[in-house]
C-alpha positions as CSV (number, residue, x, y, z in Angstrom):
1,X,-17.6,10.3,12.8
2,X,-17.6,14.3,11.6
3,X,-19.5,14.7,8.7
4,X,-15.3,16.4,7.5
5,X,-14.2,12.7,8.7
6,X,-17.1,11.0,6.8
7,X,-16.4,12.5,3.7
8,X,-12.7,11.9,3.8
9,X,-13.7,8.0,4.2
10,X,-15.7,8.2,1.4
11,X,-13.2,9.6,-0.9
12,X,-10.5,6.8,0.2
13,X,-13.4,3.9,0.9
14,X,-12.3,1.4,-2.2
15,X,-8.9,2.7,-3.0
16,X,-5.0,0.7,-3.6
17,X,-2.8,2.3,-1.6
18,X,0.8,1.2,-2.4
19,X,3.6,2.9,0.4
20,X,7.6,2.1,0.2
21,X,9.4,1.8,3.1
22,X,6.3,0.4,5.2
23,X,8.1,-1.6,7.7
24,X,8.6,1.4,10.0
25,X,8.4,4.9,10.6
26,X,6.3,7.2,8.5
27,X,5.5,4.5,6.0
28,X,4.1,2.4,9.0
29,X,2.2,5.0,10.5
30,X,0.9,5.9,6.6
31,X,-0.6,2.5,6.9
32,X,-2.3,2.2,9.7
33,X,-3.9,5.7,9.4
34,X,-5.0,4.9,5.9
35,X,-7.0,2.1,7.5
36,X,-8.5,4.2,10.1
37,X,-9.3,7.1,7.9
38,X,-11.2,5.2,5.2
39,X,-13.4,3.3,7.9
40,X,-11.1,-0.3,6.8
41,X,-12.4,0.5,3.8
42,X,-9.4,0.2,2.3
43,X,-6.3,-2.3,0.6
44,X,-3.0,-1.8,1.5
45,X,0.0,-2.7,-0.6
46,X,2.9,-3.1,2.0
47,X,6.9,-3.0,0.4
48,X,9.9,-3.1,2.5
49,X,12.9,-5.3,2.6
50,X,12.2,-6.6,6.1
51,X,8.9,-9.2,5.0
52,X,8.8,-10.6,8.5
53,X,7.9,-7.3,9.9
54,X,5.2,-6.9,6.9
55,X,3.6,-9.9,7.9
56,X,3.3,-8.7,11.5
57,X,2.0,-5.5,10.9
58,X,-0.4,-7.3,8.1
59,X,-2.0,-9.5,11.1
60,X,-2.4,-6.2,13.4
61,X,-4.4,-4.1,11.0
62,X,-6.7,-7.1,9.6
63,X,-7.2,-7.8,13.1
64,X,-8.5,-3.9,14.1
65,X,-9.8,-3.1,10.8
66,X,-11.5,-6.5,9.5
67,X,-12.4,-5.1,6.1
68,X,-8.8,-3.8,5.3
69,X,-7.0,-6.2,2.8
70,X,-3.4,-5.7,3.4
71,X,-0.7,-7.6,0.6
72,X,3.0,-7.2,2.3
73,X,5.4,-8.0,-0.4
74,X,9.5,-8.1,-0.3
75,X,10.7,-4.8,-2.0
76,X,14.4,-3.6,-2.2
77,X,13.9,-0.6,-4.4
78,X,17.5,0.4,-4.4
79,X,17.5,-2.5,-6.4
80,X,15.5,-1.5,-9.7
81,X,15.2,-5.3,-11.2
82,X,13.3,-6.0,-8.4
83,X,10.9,-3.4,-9.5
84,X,9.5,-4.1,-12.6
85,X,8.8,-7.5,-11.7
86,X,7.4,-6.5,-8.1
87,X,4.7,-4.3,-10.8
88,X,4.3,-7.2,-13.3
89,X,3.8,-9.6,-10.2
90,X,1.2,-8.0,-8.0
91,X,-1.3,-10.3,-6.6
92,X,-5.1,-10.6,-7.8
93,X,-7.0,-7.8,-5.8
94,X,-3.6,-5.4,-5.3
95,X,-2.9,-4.9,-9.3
96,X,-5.4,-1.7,-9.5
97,X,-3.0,1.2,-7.4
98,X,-5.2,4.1,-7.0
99,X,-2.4,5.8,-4.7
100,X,1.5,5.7,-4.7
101,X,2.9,7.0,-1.6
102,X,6.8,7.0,-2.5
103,X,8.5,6.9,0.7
104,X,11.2,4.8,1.1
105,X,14.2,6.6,1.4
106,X,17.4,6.6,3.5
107,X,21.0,8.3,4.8
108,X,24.2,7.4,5.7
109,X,26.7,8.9,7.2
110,X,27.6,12.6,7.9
111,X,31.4,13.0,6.5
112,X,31.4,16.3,4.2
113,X,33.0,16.2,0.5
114,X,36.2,14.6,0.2
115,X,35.6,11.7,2.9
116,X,32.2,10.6,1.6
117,X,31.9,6.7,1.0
118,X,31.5,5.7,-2.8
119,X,29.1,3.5,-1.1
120,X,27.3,5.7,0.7
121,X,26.6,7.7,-2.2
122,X,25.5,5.0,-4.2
123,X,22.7,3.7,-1.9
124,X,21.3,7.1,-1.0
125,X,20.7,7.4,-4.9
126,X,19.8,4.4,-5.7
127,X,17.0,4.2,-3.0
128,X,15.9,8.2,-2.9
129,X,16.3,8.6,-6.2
130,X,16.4,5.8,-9.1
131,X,14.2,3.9,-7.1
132,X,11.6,6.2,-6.7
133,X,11.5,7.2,-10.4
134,X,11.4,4.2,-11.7
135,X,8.6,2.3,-9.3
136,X,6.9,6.1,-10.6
137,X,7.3,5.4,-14.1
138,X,5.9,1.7,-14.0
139,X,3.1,3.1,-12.4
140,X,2.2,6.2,-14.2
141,X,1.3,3.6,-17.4
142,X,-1.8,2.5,-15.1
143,X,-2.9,6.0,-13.4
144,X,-2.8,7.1,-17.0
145,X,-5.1,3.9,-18.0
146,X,-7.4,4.8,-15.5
147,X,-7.5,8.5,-16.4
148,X,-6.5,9.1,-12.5
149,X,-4.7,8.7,-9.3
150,X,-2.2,10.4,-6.7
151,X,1.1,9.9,-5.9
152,X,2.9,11.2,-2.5
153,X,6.5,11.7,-2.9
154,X,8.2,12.2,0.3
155,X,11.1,14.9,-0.1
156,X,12.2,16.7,3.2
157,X,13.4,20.0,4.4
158,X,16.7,18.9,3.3
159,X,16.0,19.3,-0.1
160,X,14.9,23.0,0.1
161,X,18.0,24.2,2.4
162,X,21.4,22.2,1.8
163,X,23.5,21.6,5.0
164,X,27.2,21.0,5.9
165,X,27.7,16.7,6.5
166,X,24.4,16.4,4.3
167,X,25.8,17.0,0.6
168,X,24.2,13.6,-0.9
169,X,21.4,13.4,1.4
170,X,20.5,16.6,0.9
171,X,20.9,16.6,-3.1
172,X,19.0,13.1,-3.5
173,X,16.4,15.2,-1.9
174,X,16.7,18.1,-4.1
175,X,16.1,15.5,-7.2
176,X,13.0,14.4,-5.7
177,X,11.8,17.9,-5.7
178,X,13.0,18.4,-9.3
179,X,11.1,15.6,-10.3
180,X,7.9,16.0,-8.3
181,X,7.3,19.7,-10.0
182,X,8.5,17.7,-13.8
183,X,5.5,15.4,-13.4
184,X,3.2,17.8,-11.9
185,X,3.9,20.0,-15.1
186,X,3.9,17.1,-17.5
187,X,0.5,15.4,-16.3
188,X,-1.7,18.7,-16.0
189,X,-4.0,17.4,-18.7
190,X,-4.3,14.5,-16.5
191,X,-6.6,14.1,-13.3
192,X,-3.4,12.5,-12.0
193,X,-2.3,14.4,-8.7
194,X,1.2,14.9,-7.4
195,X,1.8,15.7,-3.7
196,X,5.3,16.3,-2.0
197,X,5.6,16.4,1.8
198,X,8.8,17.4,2.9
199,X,9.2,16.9,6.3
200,X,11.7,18.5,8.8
201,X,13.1,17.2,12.2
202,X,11.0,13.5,13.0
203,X,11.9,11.2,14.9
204,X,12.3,7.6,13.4
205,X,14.8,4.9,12.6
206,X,16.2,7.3,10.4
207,X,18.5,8.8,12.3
208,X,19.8,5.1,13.7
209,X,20.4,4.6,9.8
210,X,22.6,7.8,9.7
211,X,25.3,7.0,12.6
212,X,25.4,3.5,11.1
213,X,23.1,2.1,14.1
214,X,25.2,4.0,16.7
215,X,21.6,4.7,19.1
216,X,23.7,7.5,21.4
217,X,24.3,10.1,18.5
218,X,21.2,9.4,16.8
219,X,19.2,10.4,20.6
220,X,21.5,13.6,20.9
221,X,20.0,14.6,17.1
222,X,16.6,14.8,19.8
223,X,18.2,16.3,23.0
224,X,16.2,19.6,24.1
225,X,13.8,19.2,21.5
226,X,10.4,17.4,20.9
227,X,10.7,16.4,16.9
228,X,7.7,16.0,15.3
229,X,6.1,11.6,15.0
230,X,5.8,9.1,12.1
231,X,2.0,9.9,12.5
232,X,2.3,13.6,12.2
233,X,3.4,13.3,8.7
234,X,1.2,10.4,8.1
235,X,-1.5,12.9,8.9
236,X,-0.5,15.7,6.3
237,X,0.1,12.5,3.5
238,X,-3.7,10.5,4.3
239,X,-5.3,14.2,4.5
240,X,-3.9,15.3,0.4
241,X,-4.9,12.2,-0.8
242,X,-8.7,12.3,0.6
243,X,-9.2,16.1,-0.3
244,X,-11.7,16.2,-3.5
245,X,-10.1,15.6,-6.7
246,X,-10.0,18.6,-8.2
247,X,-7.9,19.4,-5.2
248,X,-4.2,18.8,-4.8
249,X,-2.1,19.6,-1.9
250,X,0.7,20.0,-3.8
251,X,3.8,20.7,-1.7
252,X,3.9,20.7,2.2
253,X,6.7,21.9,4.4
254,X,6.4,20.6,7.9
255,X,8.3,21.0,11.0
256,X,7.8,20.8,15.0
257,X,7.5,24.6,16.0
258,X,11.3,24.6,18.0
259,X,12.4,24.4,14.0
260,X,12.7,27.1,11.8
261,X,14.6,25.9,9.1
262,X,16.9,23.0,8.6
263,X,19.6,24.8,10.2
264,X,17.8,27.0,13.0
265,X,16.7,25.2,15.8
266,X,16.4,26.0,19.4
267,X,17.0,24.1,22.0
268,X,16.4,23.9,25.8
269,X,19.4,23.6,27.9
């Protein structure tokens, strides 16, 4: 190992990593790379709403990193009841979070104001935004007892540059960003670091999610284009948290290079 990758492990070696939305995508890739990065040493506080999954990628990362501790718990957090006891009820040897990587989050639909689903806009809230503040604000209390700790709130592109079939998406996005720069501001006596990465064009479930499961639209969303990984942005999120900590990367754009904004692509024929 570099003597740049040995001292990233140290900083992380130790550390109660707690990532939303782990089940798949960036959240999944988050995981694994945590584990890696720190040399196993490392636990892992896993949250989705598909457990089954958890458990499976539980069993692959004890298996290749023996000395990671990985705790998959059942997590809705559209549904904020669930949250305060999910906090109250962490196991033995998971309480003590050293990082919050916020990164469940989700779309629906593309219909444009006037046709959106009452629905639809409910659950993009409820999960990219009420979820995500209040999971943040039950664990603030114990970064703040600790005098320190990070939290990685993923935003996205779409919450810098608003876009036509993206009002709610796009504004759920926008809060996050809000937010993010609120608790930066409010916990600058604090050794508390807040990080947003706000990712552009990636390729994930989450474009499946969008056309309601329909697989042929969400591949066209990828046609003449190579979108950026899960483990590109996993990358950008496990490098901010093992920088030193008097160092915070505090807000990170990142797109593959045939993006230029979230409406400015190019594309091959």
């Amino acid at each position: 190992m570099s003597s740049f990758g040995s001292a990233a492990a140290s900083r992380l070696a130790g550390k109660t990593v707690l990532i939303t939305g782990a089940s798949s995508g960036i959240g999944k890739a988050t995981a694994y790379l945590f584990a890696e990065a720190s040399g196993g040493e490392v636990t892992l506080v896993l949250t989705a709403r598909r457990v089954a999954v958890l458990d499976s990628i539980k069993a692959d990362i004890e298996a290749k990193y023996p000395k990671t501790k990985v705790f998959p718990i059942g997590l809705d957090v559209s549904k904020l009841a669930e949250i305060d006891s999910f906090v109250e009820n962490l196991p033995e040897g998971a309480k003590d979070i050293d990082v919050l990587v916020n990164n469940a989050g989700m779309v629906h639909g593309t219909e444009q104001v006037g046709e959106i689903l009452q629905a639809d806009i409910d659950i993009m809230f409820q999960t990219n935004v009420f979820g995500l503040i209040a999971l943040t604000q039950k664990i603030i209390p114990i970064f703040k007892a600790k005098g320190k700790g990070d939290i990685v709130n993923l935003g996205s592109i779409a919450g810098r540059e608003p876009y036509p079939g993206g009002a709610i998406y796009c504004a759920t996005k926008a809060a996050v960003k809000s937010f993010t720069e609120t608790l930066r501001k409010e916990l600058i006596a604090t050794r508390i670091r807040i990080i947003e990465v706000d990712p552009g064009q990636v390729e994930t479930e989450f474009s499946v999610v969008r056309f309601r499961g329909d697989k042929s639209k969400a591949d066209a969303v990828y046609k003449g284009v190579e979108p950026l990984i899960a483990e590109d942005i996993a990358e950008v999120i496990v490098f901010a948290v093992s920088r030193r900590e008097n160092t915070i990367i505090a807000d990170t754009l990142v797109f593959p290079n045939h993006q230029a904004s979230a409406l400015i692509m190019h594309r091959k024929a």
